[in-house]
C-alpha positions in Angstrom: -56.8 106.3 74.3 -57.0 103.1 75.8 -61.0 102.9 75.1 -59.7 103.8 71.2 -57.4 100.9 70.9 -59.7 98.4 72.5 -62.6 99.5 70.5 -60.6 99.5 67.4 -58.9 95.8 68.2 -63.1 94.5 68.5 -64.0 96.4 65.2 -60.8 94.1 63.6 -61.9 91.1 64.9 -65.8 91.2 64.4 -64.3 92.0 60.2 -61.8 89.2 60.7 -64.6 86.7 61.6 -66.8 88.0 58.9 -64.5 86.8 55.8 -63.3 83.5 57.3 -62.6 81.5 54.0 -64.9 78.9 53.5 -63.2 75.1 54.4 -61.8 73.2 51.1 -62.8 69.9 52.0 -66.5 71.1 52.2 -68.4 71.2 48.6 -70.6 74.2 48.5 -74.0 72.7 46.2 -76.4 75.2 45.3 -77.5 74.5 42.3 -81.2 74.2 41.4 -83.1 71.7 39.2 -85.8 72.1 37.5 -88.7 69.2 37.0 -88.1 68.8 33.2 -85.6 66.0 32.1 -83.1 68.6 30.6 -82.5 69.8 33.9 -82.4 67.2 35.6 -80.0 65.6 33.1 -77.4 68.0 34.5 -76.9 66.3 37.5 -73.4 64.8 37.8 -73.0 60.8 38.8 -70.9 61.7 42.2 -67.1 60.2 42.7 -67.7 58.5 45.5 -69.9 56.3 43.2 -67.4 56.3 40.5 -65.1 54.8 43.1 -67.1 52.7 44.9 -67.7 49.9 42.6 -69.2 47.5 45.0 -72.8 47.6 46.7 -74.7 45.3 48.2 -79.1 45.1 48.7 -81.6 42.4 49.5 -85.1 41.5 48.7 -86.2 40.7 51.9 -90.3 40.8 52.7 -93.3 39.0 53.3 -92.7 37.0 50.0 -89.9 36.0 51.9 -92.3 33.7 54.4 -93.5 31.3 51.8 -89.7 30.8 50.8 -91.2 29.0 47.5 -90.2 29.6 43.9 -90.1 33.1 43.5 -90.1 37.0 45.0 -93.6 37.5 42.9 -95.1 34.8 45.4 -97.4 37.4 45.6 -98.9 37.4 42.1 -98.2 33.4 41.1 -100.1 32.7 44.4 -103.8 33.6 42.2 -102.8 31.8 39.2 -104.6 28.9 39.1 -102.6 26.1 37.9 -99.0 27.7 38.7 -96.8 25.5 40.7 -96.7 28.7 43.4 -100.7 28.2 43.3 -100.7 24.8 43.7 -98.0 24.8 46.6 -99.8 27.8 48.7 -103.3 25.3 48.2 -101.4 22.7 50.0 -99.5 24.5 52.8 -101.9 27.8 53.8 -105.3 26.8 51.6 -107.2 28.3 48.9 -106.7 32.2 47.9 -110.5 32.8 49.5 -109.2 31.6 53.0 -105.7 32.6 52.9 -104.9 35.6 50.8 -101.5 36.9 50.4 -102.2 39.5 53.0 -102.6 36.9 55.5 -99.0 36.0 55.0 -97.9 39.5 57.0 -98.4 38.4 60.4 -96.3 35.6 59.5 -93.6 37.5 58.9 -91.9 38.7 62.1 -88.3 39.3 61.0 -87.8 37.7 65.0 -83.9 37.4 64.3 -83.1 40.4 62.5 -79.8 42.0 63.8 -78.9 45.2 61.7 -75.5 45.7 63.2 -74.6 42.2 62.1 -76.3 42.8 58.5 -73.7 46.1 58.5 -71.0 44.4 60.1 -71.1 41.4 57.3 -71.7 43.8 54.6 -68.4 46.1 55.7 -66.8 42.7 56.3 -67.3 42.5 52.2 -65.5 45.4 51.3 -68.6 46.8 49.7 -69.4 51.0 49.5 -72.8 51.1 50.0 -75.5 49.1 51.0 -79.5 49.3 51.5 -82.4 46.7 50.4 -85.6 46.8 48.5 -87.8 49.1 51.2 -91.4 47.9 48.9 -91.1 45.5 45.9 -94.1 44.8 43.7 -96.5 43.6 46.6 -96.9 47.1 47.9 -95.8 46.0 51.2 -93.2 48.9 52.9 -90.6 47.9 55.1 -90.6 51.7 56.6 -92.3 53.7 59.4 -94.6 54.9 56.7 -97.8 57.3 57.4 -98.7 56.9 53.8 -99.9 53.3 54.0 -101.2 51.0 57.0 -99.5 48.2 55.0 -96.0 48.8 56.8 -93.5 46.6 58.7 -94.3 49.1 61.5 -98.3 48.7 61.8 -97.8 45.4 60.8 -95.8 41.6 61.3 -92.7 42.9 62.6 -93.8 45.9 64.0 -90.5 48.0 63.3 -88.9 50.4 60.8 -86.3 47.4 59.5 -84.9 49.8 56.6 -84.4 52.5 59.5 -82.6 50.4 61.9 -80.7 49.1 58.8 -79.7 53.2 58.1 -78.3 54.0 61.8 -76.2 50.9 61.7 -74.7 51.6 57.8 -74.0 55.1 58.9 -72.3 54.7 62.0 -70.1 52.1 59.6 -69.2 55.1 57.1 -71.3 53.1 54.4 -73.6 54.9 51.9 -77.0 54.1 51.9 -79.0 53.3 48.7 -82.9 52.7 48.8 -84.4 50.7 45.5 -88.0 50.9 44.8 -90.1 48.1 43.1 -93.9 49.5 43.4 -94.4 51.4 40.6 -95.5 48.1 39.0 -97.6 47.3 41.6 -100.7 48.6 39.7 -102.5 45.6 38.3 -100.0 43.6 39.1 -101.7 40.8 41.3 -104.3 40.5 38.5 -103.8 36.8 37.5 -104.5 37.1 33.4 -101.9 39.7 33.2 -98.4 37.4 33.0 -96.4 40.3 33.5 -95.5 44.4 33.1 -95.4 44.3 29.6 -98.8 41.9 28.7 -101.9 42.8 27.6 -105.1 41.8 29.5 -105.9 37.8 28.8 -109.8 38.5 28.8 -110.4 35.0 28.4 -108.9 34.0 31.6 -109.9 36.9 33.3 -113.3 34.8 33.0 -112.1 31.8 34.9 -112.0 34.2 37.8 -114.9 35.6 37.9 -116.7 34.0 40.4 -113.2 34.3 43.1 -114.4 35.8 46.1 -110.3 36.4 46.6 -108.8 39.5 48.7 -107.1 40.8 45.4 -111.4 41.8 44.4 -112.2 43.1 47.6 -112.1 47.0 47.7 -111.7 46.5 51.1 -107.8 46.3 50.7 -107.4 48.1 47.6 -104.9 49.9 49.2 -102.6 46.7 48.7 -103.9 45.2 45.5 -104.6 48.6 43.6 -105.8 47.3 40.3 -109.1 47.9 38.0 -110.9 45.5 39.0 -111.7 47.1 42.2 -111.7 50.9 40.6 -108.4 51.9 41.7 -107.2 55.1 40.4 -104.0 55.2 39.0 -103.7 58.7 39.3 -103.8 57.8 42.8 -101.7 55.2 42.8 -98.7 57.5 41.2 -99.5 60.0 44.0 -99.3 57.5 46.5 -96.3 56.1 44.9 -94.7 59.3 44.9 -95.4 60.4 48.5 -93.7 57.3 49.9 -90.6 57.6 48.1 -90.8 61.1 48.9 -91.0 60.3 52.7 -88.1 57.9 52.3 -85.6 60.7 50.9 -87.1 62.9 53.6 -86.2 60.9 56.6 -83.8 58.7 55.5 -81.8 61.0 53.6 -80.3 58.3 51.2 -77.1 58.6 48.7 -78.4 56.2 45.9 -81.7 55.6 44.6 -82.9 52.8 42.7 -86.2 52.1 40.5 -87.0 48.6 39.3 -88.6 49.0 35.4 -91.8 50.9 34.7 -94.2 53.7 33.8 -91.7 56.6 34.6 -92.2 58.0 31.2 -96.0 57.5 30.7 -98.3 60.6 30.2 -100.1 59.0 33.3 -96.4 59.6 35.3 -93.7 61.8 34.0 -95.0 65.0 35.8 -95.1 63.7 39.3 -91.5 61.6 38.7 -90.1 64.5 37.2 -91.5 66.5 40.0 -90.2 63.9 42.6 -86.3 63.7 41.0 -86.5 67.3 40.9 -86.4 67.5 44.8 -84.5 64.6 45.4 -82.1 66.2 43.4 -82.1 69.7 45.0 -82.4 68.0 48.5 -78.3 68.1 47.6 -77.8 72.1 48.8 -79.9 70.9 52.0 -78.2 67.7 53.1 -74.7 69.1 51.0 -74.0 65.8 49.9 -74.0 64.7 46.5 -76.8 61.7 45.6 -77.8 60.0 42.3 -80.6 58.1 41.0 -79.7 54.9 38.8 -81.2 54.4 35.5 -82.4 50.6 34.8 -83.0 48.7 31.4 -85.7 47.6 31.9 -87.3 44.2 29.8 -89.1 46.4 27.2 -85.5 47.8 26.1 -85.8 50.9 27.7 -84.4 53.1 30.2 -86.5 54.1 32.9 -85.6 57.5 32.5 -84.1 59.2 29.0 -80.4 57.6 28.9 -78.8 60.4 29.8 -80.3 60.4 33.1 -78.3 58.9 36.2 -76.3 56.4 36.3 -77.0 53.1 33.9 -78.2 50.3 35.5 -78.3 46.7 33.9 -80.1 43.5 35.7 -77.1 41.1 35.7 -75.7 42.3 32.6 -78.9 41.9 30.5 -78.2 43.4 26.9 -75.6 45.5 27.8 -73.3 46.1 25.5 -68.9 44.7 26.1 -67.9 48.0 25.7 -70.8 50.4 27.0 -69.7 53.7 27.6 -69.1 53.9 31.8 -69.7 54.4 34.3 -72.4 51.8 35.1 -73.4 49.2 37.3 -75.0 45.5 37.2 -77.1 44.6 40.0 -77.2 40.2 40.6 -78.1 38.3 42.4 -75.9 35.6 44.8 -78.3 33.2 44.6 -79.1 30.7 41.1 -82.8 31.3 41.4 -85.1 33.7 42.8 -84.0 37.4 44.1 -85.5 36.5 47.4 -84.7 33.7 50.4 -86.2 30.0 49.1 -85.5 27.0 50.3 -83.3 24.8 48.0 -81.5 27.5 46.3 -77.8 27.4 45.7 -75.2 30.5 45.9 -72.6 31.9 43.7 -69.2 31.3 44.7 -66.7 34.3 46.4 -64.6 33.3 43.0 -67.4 33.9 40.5 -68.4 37.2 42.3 -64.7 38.7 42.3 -64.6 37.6 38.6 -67.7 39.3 37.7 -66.5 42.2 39.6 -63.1 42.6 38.3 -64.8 42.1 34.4 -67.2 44.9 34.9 -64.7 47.2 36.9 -62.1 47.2 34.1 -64.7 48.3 31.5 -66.4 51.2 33.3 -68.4 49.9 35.6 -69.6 48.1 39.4 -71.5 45.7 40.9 -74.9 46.0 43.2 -75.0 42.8 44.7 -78.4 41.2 45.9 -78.5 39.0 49.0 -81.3 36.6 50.0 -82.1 36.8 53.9 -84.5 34.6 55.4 -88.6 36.0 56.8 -86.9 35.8 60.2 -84.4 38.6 59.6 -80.8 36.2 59.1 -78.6 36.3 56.4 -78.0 32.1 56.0 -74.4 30.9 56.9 -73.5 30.5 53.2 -74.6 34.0 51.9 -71.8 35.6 55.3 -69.0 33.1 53.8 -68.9 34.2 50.6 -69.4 37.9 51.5 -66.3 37.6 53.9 -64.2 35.5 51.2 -65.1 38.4 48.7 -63.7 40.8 51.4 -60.9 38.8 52.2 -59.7 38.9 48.4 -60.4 43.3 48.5 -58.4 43.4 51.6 -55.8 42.7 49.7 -56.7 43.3 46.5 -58.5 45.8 46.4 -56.5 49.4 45.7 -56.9 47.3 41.8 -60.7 48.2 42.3 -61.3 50.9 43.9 -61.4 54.6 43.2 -59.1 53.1 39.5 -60.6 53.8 36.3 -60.1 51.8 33.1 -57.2 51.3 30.7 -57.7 51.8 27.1 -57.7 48.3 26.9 -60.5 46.7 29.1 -59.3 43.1 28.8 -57.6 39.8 27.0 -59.0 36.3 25.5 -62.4 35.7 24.7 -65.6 37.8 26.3 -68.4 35.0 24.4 -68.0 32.7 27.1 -69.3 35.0 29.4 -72.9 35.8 27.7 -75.4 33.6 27.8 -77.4 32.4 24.9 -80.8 34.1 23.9 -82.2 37.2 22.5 -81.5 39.5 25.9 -78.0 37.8 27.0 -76.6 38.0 30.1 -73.4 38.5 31.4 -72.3 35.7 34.1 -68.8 34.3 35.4 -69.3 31.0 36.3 -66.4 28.4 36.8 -64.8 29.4 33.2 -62.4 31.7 33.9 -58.8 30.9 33.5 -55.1 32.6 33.5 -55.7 33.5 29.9 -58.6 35.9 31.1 -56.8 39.3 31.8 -58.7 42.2 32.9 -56.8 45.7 33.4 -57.3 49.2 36.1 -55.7 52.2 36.0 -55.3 54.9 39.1 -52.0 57.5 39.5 -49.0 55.9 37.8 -50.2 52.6 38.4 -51.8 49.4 36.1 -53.3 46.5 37.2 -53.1 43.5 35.6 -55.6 41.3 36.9 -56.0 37.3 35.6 -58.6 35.4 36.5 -57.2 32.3 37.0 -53.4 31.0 38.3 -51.7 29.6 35.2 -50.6 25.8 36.4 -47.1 26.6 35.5 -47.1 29.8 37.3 -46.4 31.9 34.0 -48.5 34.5 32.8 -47.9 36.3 29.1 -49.4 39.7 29.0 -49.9 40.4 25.3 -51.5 43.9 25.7 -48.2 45.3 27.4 -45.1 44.7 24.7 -41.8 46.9 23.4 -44.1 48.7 21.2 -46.8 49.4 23.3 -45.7 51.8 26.0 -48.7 51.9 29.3 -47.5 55.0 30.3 -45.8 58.6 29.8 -42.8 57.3 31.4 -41.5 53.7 31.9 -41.9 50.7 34.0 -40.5 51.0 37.3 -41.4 47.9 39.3 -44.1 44.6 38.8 -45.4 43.0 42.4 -47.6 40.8 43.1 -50.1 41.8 45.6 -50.0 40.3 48.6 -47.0 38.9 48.4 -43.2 40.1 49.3 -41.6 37.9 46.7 -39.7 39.1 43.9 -41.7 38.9 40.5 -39.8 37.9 37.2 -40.6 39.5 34.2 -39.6 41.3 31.0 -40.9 43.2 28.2 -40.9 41.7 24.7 -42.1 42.1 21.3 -44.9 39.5 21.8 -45.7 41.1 25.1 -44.5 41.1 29.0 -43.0 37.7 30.0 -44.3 36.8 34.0 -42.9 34.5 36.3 -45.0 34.4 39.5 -43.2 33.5 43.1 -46.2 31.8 44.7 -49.8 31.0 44.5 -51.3 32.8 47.2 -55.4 32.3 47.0 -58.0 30.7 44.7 -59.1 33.3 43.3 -58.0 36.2 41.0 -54.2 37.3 41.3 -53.1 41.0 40.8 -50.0 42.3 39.1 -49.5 46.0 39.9 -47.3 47.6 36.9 -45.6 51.0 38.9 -44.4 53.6 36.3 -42.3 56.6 36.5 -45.3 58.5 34.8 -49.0 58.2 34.2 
C-alpha cells in the first residue's frame, strides 16, 4: 500500500510538471516569414522601439584618418581637381603611390574604450545604440571571414563593433547595426558623381592612363566596380553574406540600410531572402527586431513603404504630419557624418528641440556621432550627450514610452525647414516659448515649450473651456523638476500659466494629470 501511494504521488507530479503554464512576461514568436515583400510586410515595428525614441550611431572608419572634408574621402580622393584630391596630393601623394587602401594601417583605433563609448551613450538617456559596421568604402569594422578587408586582419586588428556589442549589452541598451555597402559597387569610380549618375564617358577618359589601386584587379575585392570585371552578382552575394554574418553573431535588435539597389531585378531575391531570416531569427533569439526603411535621394524607400520602420536623413522630405512611427537619423556635427578637423557641433538645446518636435508627431531620433581614427569621442561631442541626458533625467517620462496628442504642436513649423527642393527639418537657435509641442502616456499630457517665456508666462491655446484633453478633468499642472506650486487656469482663449522658476536652458515641461485618459 505504501509502494501504491508513493508511486501514485510520482505519477502526479511527473503530470504536474508536464502542464506548467508557460511564464507571462515571456513572448512566445513563432511565426514564419516568407522571402516575398507581402510577408515580410507583416512584421510588427516592436514597442520597445515605439518607446525608445532616442538612439545614437557613429561613422567611424578609415575615412576617419584623413579627417578632411567628407566620409566619401574615399571616392573624392580619385577626383582629380576636388579639393579632397588636391588635399590627399599634398599630405600622402598621388593616387598611384598612396591609394586609399594605404590609409588602413593608419588607422589604429589606439584609444578606443567601448565601455566609455556605452557609458557616454547611457549617460545620454538614449535606447539603443550601434555604428556604421561598413560604409561605402567596403571596409568592415567586424571579425569578418567574408572579406580580408576587416578591422580584424587589418589596422586595428580587433572586432571594434563586437567589443562595442558586450559593452551595450551588459548596459541593457539595444543594439542597432546600419549598413552603407550596398552602394559600394562602382562607387570609387571617379566620373560617376554619385548613386544616382550616369557614367561621364568623357571623363572617364582623363583617367585612362591612372595606374591607380581602384584599376588593379588585384584588390577588386575593395573597389568592386566594372572597370576591373567585377560581378555584381557577386557583389550582392557578398553583400548579403556579411550582413548575414552580422545578425548571426551579433544578434542585433535594429537594422539599418543606407539608400540603394534593394529593389533592383539585380537584388530583390537575395534581400528578400536575407530579411526573410533576419526576420524569422525572431522565434530563435525570442526577441522581437526590425529593419528601418530609408528615403533615400531618388525619392524612394528602400524597401515598399510598408516595410519597417520609416527612416528619414535629418528630416529630408518628410512630411509635418507623416503618419508614425518614424525616426530621423542626424547628425551632431554641421558638416560631414564622420570626425574632421574644423567641424562645429550642434548644441544639447538644439538636439532636445529636435527631439521633443519629432517625438510629439510620431516619431524618434537616431543620432550620429563623429569619433576620431584613434577610437575617442572628442570632449565636445561627451558634453553635449551628457547635457542631453541631464535634461531626460528629468524630463524625460514626457518622451518616453508617450505617444502623440491629437494635436502635435503650436506656432509656426516653416521656420524649421530649410529652403530647397528636398527640405530638411533642423532646430537651430529659433525656438522660443511660443513653440509648444505635446505627449500623451496613461492620464497624463505634456506640454512641452521650447523656450522660457522672459516673463515666465506661458498661454497654452490648444487646451481651453471648450476643448476637454481628456475623458475626465484636470487634476493637477507641475512643472517637472521642480516642487513649486504652478499657477494656472483654464479659459476660453486657452490655459493661463504662471511658472515658479526657471530651472535649465533648455525646454521646460508642464505635465497636465487628469482624472481620466
Amino acid at each position: 500500500m505504501k509502494y501504491r501511494l508513493s508511486l501514485s504521488l510520482l505519477i502526479f507530479l511527473f503530470i504536474l510538471s508536464s502542464c506548467r503554464i508557460p511564464s507571462k512576461e515571456k513572448k512566445v514568436y513563432s511565426h514564419s516569414f516568407e522571402p516575398t515583400w507581402e510577408s515580410l510586410i507583416s512584421n510588427e515595428i516592436p514597442d520597445w522601439l515605439k518607446d525608445a525614441k532616442f538612439g545614437i550611431y557613429a561613422h567611424w572608419g578609415v575615412y576617419s584618418v584623413p579627417a578632411f572634408e567628407t566620409e566619401w574621402y574615399g571616392k573624392r580622393m580619385y577626383e582629380i581637381g576636388s579639393s579632397v584630391y588636391e588635399h590627399h596630393l599634398k599630405t600622402y601623394g598621388d593616387p598611384s603611390v598612396f591609394g586609399y587602401k594605404e590609409l588602413i594601417p593608419l588607422f589604429h583605433a589606439e584609444n578606443y574604450n567601448p565601455v566609455d563609448w556605452a557609458d557616454v551613450i547611457k549617460q545620454s538617456g538614449a535606447k539603443y545604440a550601434g555604428f556604421a559596421v561598413v560604409h561605402h568604402d567596403g571596409f568592415c569594422l567586424w571579425d569578418s571571414k567574408f572579406t580580408r578587408w576587416n578591422s580584424m586582419n587589418m589596422g586595428p586588428k580587433r572586432d571594434l563593433y563586437g567589443d562595442l556589442v558586450k559593452e551595450l549589452k551588459k548596459n541593457d541598451l539595444k543594439v542597432i547595426a546600419t549598413f552603407h555597402n550596398i552602394s559600394t559597387f562602382n562607387w570609387y569610380l571617379p566620373w560617376i558623381a554619385n548613386f544616382h549618375s550616369k557614367p561621364d564617358s568623357v571623363k572617364r577618359k582623363e583617367y585612362a592612363d591612372k595606374k591607380w589601386d581602384i584599376f588593379d584587379p588585384e584588390f577588386g575585392d575593395l573597389y568592386w566596380n566594372d572597370e576591373i570585371g567585377s560581378n555584381k552578382k557577386d557583389f550582392i552575394r557578398e553583400w548579403r553574406n556579411k550582413v548575414t554574418e552580422v545578425i548571426d553573431i551579433y544578434k542585433p535588435d535594429l537594422l539599418w540600410f543606407d539608400g540603394g539597389i534593394y529593389q533592383d531585378e539585380s537584388s530583390v531575391s537575395e534581400v528578400q531572402e536575407l530579411l526573410c531570416y533576419y526576420y524569422n531569427k525572431q522565434n530563435e533569439w525570442q526577441k522581437p527586431v526590425v529593419v528601418l526603411n530609408k528615403l533615400a535621394g531618388s525619392m524612394q524607400f528602400n524597401f515598399p513603404k510598408e516595410f519597417g520602420m520609416l527612416t528619414f536623413e535629418e528630416g529630408r522630405d518628410r512630411l509635418a504630419d507623416e503618419p508614425g512611427p518614424w525616426i530621423d537619423d542626424m547628425k551632431i556635427s554641421d558638416r560631414a557624418w564622420c570626425y574632421i578637423e574644423g567641424q562645429n557641433y550642434k548644441t544639447a538645446n538644439e538636439i532636445v528641440d529636435g527631439l521633443v518636435d519629432r517625438v510629439s508627431r510620431g516619431g524618434g531620433l537616431l543620432l550620429n556621432l563623429s569619433p576620431k581614427a584613434d577610437g575617442t569621442i572628442p570632449e565636445k561631442q561627451k558634453t553635449i550627450l551628457r547635457e542631453v541626458g541631464d535634461w531626460l533625467k528629468i524630463n524625460g517620462e514626457a518622451i518616453f514610452e508617450t505617444r502623440p496628442w491629437k494635436i502635435h504642436a503650436e506656432g509656426p513649423q516653416d521656420k524649421f525647414l530649410t529652403q530647397g527642393n528636398h527640405p530638411k527639418w533642423t532646430f537651430t537657435d529659433n525656438c522660443d516659448s511660443g513653440d509648444v509641442r505635446f505627449t500623451a502616456k496613461d492620464n497624463a499630457l505634456y506640454v512641452i515649450a521650447l523656450g522660457w517665456p522672459e516673463d515666465m508666462q506661458l498661454l497654452i491655446r490648444s487646451i481651453d473651456s471648450k476643448n476637454a484633453i481628456s475623458s475626465g478633468k484636470i487634476k493637477s499642472v507641475n512643472l517637472l523638476g521642480s516642487s513649486e506650486k504652478v499657477r494656472w487656469s483654464v479659459e476660453k482663449d486657452g490655459t493661463h500659466i504662471v511658472l515658479p522658476e526657471k530651472i535649465n536652458d533648455i525646454a521646460l515641461v508642464l505635465k497636465f494629470e487628469t482624472t481620466g485618459k
